[in-house]
N, C-alpha and C positions, 0 to 999 in steps of 0.2 A: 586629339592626342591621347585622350584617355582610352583609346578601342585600340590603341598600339602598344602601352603600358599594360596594358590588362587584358590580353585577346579572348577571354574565357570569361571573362566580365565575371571573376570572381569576387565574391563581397566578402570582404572582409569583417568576420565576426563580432572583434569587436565593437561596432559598431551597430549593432543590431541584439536587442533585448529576448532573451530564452523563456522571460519571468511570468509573462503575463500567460503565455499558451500551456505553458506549466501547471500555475496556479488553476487556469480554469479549466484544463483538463482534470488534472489533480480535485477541482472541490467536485466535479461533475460526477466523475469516478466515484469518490467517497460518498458523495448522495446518493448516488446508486445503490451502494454497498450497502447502507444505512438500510435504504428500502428492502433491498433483498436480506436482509437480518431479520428484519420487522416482519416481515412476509411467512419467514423461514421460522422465527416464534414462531407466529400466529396460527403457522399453517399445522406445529409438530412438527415442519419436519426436521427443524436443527434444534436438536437434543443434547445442550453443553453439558449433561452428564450422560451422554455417550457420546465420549469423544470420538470414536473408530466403526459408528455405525455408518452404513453405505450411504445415506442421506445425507449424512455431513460432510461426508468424502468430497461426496459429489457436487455441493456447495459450496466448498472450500476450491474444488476444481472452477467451477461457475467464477467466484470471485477473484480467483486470480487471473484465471483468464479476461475479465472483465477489468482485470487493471494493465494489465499487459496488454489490452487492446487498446487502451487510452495512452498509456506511453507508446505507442507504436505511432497515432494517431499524431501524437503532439509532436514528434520526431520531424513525422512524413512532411507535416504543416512547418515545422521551421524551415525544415531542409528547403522544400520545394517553392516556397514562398518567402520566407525573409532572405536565404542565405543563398539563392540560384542553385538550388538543384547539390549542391555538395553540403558533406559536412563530418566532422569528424569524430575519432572514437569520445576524444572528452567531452564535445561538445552533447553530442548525442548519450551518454551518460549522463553530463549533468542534467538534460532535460528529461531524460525517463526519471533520474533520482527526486527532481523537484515535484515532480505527477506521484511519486508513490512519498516523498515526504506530506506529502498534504493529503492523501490518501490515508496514510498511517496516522496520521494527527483528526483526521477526521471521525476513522473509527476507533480510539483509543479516546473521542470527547461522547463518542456514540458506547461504548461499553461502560464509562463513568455513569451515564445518564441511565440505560440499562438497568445495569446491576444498584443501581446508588435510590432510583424513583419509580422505574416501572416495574423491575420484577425482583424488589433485594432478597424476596424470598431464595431465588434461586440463587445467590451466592453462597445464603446457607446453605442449602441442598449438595451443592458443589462438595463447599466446606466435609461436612456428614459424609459425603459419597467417599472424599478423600481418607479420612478418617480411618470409617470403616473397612476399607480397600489395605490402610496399612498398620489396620488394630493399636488406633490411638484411643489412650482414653485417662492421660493424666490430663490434672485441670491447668500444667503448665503450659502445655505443649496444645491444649484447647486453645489457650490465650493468643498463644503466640501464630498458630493455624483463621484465629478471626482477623489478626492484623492482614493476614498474606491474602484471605479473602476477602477483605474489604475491599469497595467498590473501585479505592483509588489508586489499589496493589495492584487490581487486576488492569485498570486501563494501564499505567506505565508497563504489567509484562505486555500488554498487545500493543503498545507501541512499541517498545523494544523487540519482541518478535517480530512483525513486521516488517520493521527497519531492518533487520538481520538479512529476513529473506529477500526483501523486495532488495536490497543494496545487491545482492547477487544475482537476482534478475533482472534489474539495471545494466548490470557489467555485461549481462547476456543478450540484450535487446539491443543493447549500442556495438557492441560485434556485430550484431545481424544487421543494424541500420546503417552504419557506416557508409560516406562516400567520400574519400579524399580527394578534393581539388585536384588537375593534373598537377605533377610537380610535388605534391605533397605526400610522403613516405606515411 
């Protein structure tokens, strides 16, 4: 009776968990991301005081494409795998948003560690470069410039940037992945 109720053997959502393909596409993504940072110190070629040189461009391109491939990834596996082959625009936002929420919290505990243990020189640097750039040089406005470069200003702005963007490449990746059940608008 149930193959005359349902001819499309569609499954029904709710009953099928988004969290777990999420979560471990999301920490896989973020470990990646971590390595290619590390890499990208190590190697020169990502230069956080040049922000608009072609080598970071081009890293920044790497990495997001690299999370957009893993939301894409985590999408395709629900879809095709828990939920038969369809699935919808929210459904498939919340799952790209949960892959770049934990992405975003991964490299925002990776920029605290960073700037905080392995290179706090370079927040100073940052700091200086900033400085310099916009001919600061009271000792209030020092003060108040070492709070925004401390290590734990700078992780909450790269988590709040990335949430920014990635919540709109989310909205963009669940357009593109989308497959409405027949019957469903």
């Amino acid at each position: 009776m149930d193959t005359l109720d349902n001819p499309n053997k569609i499954i029904d959502p709710s009953t099928v968990s988004y969290q777990s393909i999420s979560l471990r596409n999301g920490a896989i993504a973020g470990l990646i991301l971590v390595a290619s940072a590390l890499i990208g110190n190590l190697t020169g070629l990502a230069d956080p005081t040049q922000p608009n040189s072609a080598s970071n461009w081009i890293l920044n391109i790497v990495n997001w494409g690299i999370m957009i491939a893993f939301m894409v990834t985590a999408i395709n596996k629900h879809r095709d795998e828990d939920l038969g082959g369809f699935i919808t625009f929210g459904r498939a936002f919340g799952v790209s948003f949960l892959v770049a929420l934990v992405v975003s919290v991964v490299t925002a505990i990776w920029n605290y560690v960073y700037f905080g243990f392995i290179d706090p020189e370079m927040a100073n640097t940052l700091m200086e470069t900033s400085m310099a750039q916009q001919g600061i040089d009271d000792d209030a406005m020092i003060d108040q410039m070492k709070f925004w470069f401390s290590p734990g200003a700078m992780a909450i702005y790269a988590l709040i940037a990335s949430l920014f963007f990635s919540t709109i490449i989310s909205l963009i990746v669940a357009a593109v992945m989308k497959k409405n059940p027949p019957g469903h608008i």
